[in-house]
N, C-alpha and C positions, 0 to 999 in steps of 0.2 A: 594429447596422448597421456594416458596414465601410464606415470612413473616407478611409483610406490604406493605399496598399501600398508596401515600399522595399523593390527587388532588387537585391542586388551580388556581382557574379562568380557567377551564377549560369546553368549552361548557356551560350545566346548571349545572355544578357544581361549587359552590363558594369556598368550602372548606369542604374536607371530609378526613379521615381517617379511613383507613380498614383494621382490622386485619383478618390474617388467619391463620386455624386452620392444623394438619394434617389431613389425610388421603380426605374425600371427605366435601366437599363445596357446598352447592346450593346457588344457587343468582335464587331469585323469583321477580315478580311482575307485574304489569300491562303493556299491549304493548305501549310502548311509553313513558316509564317514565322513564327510563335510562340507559337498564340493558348494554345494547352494547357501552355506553359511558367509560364505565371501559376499556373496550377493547380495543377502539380507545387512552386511554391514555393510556394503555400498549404497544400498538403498537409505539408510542412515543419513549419509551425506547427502542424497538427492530430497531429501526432505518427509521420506516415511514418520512414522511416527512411531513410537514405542514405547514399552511398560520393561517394569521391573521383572518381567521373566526371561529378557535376553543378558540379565549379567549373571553369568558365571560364579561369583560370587560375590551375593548379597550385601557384604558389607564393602565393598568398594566399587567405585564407578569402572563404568565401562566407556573407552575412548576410541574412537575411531577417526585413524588420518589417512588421507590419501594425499598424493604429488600427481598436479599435470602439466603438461608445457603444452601451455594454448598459444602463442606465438603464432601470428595471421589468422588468428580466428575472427580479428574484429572485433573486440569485446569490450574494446577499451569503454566505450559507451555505456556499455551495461553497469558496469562500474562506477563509472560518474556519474551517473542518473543516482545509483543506491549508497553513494557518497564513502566506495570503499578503495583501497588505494590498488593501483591496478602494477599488474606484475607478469610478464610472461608465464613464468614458476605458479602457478596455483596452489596453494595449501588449503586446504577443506578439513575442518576438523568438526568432530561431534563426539560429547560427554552426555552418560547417562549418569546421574547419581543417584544413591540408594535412596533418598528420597524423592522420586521418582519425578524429578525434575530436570529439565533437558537443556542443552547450552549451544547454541551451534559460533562457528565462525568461520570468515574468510578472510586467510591471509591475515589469522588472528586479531580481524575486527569482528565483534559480535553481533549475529543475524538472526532474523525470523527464521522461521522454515518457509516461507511462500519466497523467499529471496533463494534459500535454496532448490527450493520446487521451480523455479522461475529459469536458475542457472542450470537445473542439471540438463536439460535435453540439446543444451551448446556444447556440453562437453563428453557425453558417453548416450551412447542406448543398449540400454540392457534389454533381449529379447530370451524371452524362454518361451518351449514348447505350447504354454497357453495361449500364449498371443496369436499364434493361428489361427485361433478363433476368431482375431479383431478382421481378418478378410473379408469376413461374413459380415461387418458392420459399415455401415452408411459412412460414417464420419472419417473411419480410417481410409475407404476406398477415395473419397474426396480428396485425403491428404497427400496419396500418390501422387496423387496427377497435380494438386497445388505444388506440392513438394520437385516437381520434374520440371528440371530448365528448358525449356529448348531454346539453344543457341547462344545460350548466356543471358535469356532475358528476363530483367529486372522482373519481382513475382507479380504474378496479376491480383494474386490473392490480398496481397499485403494494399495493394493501393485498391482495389473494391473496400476490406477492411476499415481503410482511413476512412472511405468517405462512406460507409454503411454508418460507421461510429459516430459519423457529424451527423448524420441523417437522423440517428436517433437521439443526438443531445436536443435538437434544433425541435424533433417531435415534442420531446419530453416540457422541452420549453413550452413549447405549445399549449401541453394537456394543464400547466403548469397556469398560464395565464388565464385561460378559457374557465380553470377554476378558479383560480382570483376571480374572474370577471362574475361570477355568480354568488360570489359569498358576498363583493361587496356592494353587490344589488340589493342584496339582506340585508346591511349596513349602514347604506352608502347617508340614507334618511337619518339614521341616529346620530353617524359622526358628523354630518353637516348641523343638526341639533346642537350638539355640545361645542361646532366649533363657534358658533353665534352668539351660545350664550357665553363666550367667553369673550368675543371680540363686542358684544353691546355692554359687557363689564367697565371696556377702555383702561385694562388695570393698567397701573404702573409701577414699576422698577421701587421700590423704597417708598411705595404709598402706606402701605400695611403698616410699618414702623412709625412715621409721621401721624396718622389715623389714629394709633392705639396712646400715643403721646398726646395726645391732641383730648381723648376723650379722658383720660387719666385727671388731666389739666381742668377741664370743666366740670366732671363729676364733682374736684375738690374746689373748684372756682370761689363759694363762698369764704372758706375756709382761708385760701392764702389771701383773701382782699382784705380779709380782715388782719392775719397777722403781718402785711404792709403798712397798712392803717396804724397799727398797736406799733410799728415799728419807726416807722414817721412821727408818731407821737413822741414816741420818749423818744427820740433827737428833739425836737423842735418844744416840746412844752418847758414853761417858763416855771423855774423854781423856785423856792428860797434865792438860790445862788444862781438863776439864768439858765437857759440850755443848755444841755448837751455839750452843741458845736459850739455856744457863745463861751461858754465855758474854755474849752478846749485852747478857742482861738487868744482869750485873755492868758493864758499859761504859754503860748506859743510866745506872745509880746515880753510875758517877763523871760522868758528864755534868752528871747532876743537880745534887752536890753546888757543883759550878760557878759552876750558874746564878744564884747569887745574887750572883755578883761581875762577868757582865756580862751586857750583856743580848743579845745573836746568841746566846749560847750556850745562856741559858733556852730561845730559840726550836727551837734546835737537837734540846735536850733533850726537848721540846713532840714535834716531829716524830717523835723513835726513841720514846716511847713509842706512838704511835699505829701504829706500824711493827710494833713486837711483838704489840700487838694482834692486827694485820693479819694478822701471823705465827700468833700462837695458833689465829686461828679457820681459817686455811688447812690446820695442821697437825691437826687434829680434822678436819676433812673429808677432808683422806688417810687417815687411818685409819679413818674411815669409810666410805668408797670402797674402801679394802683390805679391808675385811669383808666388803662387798658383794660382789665380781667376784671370782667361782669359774668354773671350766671347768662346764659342765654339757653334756654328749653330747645329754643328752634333748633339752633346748632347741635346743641347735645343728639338731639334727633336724627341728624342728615350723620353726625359720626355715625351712630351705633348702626343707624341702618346699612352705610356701604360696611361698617366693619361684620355687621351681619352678611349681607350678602360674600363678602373674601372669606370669613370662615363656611360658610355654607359650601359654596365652588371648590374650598379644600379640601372638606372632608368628601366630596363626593367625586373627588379623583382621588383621595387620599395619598395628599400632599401634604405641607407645611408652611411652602412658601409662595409670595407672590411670582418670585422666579421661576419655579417650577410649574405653575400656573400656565407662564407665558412659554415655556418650552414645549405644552402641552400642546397650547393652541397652536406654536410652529409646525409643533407634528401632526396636527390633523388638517393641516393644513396643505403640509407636503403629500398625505395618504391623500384627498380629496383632487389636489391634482392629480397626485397617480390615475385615482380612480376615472376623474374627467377624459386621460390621455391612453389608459387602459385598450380602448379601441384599436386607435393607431399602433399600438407596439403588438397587440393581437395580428394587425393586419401586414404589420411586419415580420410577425413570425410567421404564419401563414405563407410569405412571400419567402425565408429564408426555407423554410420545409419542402416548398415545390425545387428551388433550386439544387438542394443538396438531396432531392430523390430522384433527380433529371439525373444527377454525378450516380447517384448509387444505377440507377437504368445502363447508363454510359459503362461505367465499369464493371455492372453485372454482364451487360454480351460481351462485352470482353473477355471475360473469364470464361464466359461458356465458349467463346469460340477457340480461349485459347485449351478449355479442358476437353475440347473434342478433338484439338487438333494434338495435345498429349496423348489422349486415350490410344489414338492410332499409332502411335508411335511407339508408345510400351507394350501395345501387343505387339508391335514387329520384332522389338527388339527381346521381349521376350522367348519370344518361339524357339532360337538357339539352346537359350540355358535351359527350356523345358525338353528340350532333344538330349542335352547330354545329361540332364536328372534321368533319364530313361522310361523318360512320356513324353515320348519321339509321335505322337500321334494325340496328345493335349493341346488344348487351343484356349485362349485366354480370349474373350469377347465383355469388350467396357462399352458400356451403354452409356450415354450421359443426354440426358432429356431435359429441354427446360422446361420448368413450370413457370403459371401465373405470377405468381405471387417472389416477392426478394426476402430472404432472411438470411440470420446472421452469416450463414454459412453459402450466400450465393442463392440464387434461383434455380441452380441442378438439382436432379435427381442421380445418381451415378448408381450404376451397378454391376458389377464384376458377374459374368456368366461364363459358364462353367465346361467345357466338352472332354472328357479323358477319352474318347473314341470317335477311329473315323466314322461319318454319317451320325454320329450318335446328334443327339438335340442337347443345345444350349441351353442351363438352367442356370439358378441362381447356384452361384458356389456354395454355400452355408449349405445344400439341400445334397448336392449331387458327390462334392471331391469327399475321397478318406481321408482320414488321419495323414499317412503320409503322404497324399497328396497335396492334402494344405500344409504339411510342412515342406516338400519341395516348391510350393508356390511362393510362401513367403521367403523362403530362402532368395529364389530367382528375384524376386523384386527389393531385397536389403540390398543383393546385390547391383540390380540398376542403380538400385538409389544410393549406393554409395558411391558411387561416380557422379553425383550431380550433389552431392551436398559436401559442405566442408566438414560434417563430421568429424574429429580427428580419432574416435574410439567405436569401437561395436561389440559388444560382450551376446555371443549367441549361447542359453544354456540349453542344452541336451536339442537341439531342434534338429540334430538327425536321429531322433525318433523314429522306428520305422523305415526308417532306412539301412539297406546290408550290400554285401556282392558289390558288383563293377559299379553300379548310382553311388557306392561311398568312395570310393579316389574320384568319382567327377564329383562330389560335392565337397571333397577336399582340395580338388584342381579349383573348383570356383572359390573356397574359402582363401587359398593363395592369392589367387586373381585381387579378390578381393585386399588383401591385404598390402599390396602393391601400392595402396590410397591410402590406407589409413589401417590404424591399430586393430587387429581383429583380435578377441579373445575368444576360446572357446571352450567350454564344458562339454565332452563327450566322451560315450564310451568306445567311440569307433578304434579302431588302431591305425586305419588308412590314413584321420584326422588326425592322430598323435606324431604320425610319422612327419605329415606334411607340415609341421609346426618351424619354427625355427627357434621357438621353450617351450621346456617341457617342466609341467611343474606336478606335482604327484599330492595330493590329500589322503590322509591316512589316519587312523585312531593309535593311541596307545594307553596304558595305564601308567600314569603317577599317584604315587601313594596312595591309592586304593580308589582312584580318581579316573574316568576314562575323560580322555583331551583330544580334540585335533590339532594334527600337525600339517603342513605344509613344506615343500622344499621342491628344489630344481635339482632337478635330473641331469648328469652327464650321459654323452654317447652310451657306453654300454648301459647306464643304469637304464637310458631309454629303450634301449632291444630288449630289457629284461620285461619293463615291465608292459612293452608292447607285446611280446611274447605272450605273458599273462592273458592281458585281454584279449589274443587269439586264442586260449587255450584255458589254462588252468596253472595254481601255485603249486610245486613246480612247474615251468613252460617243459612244454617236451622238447628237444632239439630238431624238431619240425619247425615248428612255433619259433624259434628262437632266428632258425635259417629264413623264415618267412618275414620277420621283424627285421635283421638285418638287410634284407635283400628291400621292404619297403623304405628303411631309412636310407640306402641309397649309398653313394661314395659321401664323404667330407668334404 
């Protein structure tokens, strides 16, 4: 139920606040003084969209809040699903700023507008006199009768929906593979190419590094043989004064002999023998390293070549490493099996699509049998409210036909036909009913259907259109009825509809400083004879008008 409403710089509105009562609501006043501006800034919250010509003024933003208490609506879900914190109290806010940027929230977490567009039709319907025209349309005729419980039973609509919705992931799969399966028939030949040549490579792991070390090493091969050779030499060639190490070793012995007389120098001596050592086994591994390291052509050849072939295969997946080399050939390796098992998961899907189109068949006559057996039912129950609108002689006839073929919206064809006279012939409504015909038709049917949905709000603007005399207390006796379920709001200029209210709320213009603004306000008892008066009559009421307003507003 909406609570409250708060408008600022919005249109001709500077600043209002509006409370709301239960059951029914009338909003009265003059055309043109603002009564449809409430609406447009409701429609705000339900996720309209807007530009910098609804603020008031330009340099500051325009806010709009509303209050509802959805308590048993069920919504908690809605909520967790869009990760916002759930609350009986709903607060729904929207900022325009002068830069024409738009800010919505709920319960002061911040949202898209499709989370709004998502939530509004759980908490309000706003119907104005245009919507009559939706009678006339396929989709909304379908919606009736989806939208109609009978007996309390869970929707047929919602569970055809689920499994339409599988029917078409499991299709989409389908068209999904069936194309794979032909691109990589295109393919299939090159990436089995490039995964061969990569598996007759036999690369490995830290070969490339070894390889280019390798070829490094034999390019210069003459080069370091020799300066081992030169380095072997001067250790071991015999001089004036002996080798190198003979040398060395003759200065380790006087050391030695020393060290008996102190003691640094035993340690000394300690140290150059373990240096010789050091020395001997260094010098045995140059000369064994000299033995080793020959020029060889042959080899030189078998490097360059594999290191030719590794840079070849890298640039031509343009890589860098041997690593990525072999993650390459993993992957075409896993594509190749896809592509090998491609079949089977095609003939999977194929088997998953006949199953969830058997469910879409199953839950498609379902729905038709359960929308033939609604159809019958909201003519009956119609025929009453079309007697006391005063087309005591209208008949409502819903056709609902299957076709071939299943889409989104079921296998029906549905169509509302039309008779305002006895013997007269059934046609399509859009063709045959007036104006206020289709506004007492949709009225009768807000009104079934507020009895079958949990709705908690119904804002009707101006929809008794066309309607005057004894048809306005019955479609004010029905708007009561109706409000008995849920919040009815009403924009009208009826007085029948203002009397039957239980608030009365009045829109009006006035000038501040040189400025015209709307205002809004609730009416007391007399303010409401007064200005029910009015809308029987003229400013001033006559005391006709006035005794006529009283005598509709009834006792207290």
């Amino acid at each position: 139920m909406l609570t409250s409403l708060h408008i600022e710089n919005y249109a001709l509105i500077r600043h209002t606040d509006i409370h709301f009562g239960e059951q029914m609501v009338a909003i009265t006043g003059e055309t043109g003084a603002g009564k449809s501006i409430m609406l447009g800034a409701l429609g705000l919250l339900l996720g309209q969209r807007a530009d910098l010509g609804v603020l008031y003024d330009k340099s500051k933003k325009c806010i709009v809040e509303a209050q509802f208490e959805i308590g048993g609506l069920g919504l908690a879900s809605f909520f967790a699903d869009h990760d916002l914190d759930y609350d009986d109290t709903l607060i729904l806010r929207r900022e325009i700023l002068p830069s024409a940027k738009s800010r919505a929230f709920v319960n002061d977490s911040p949202v898209s507008l499709p989370v709004l567009k998502e939530l509004g039709p759980h908490i309000i319907d706003i119907h104005s006199q245009h919507e009559t025209l939706h009678l006339a349309d396929g989709d909304f005729q379908l919606s009736v009768l989806d939208d109609y419980h009978i007996d309390g039973a869970s929707s047929p609509r919602a569970q055809y929906d689920a499994a339409y919705s599988l029917y078409v992931e499991h299709k989409h799969r389908l068209e999904q593979l069936t194309e794979q399966e032909a691109a990589n028939r295109k393919e299939q030949d090159y990436l089995q190419f490039l995964f061969d040549e990569l598996c007759e490579a036999q690369l490995k792991e830290g070969e490339q590094e070894q390889l280019e070390q390798e070829s490094h090493m034999l390019t210069h091969a003459e080069s370091i043989k020799q300066g081992l050779v030169d380095v072997l030499n001067m250790c071991n060639s015999e001089g004036e004064e002996g080798s190198l190490l003979g040398r060395l070793r003759s200065a380790k012995n006087q050391i030695s002999k020393m060290s008996s007389y102190h003691s640094e120098v035993e340690g000394l001596a300690q140290r150059m023998d373990s240096s010789l050592i050091e020395l001997d086994d260094i010098f045995d591994e140059l000369e064994q390293l000299a033995d080793r390291i020959s020029f060889d052509p042959e080899r030189q050849q078998q490097v360059d070549d594999r290191l030719d072939l590794i840079y070849r295969l890298e640039k031509k997946h343009n890589v860098d490493s041997i690593d990525r080399l072999l993650a390459i050939q993993t992957d075409l390796d896993t594509r190749l099996q896809h592509i090998a098992h491609i079949d089977e998961e095609i003939t999977l899907a194929m088997e998953q699509v006949d199953r969830s189109f058997s469910e879409v068949q199953h839950f498609g006559d379902e729905l038709s049998h359960y929308r033939q057996k609604a159809a019958l039912e909201v003519q009956q129950l119609l025929q009453p409210t079309f007697a006391s609108l005063g087309m005591k002689e209208a008949q409502l006839q819903i056709e609902v036909c299957p076709t071939a073929d299943y889409h989104r919206s079921g296998r029906d064809k549905v169509d509302f036909l039309f008779n305002a006279n006895r013997g007269g012939e059934f046609r399509e409504i859009g063709k045959v009913a007036s104006g206020g015909e289709l506004s007492r038709l949709m009225l009768a049917l807000k009104s079934l259907m507020a009895h079958q949905s949990m709705l908690p709000t119904i804002i009707f603007d101006e929809i008794d259109s066309g309607i005057s005399g004894e048809v306005s207390a019955r479609v004010s006796k029905i708007m009561q009825q109706m409000a008995q379920s849920l919040q009815v709001i009403v924009i009208t200029h009826l007085p029948q509809m203002a009397a039957a209210a239980t608030q009365h709320l009045k829109v009006y213009k006035q000038v501040e400083a040189s400025a015209t603004v709307s205002m809004i306000r609730q009416l007391d008892r007399n303010e409401r004879i007064h200005e029910i008066a009015v809308m029987l009559s003229s400013e001033p009421p006559t005391q006709a008008a006035l005794a006529t307003a009283q005598e509709l507003m009834g006792d207290e």
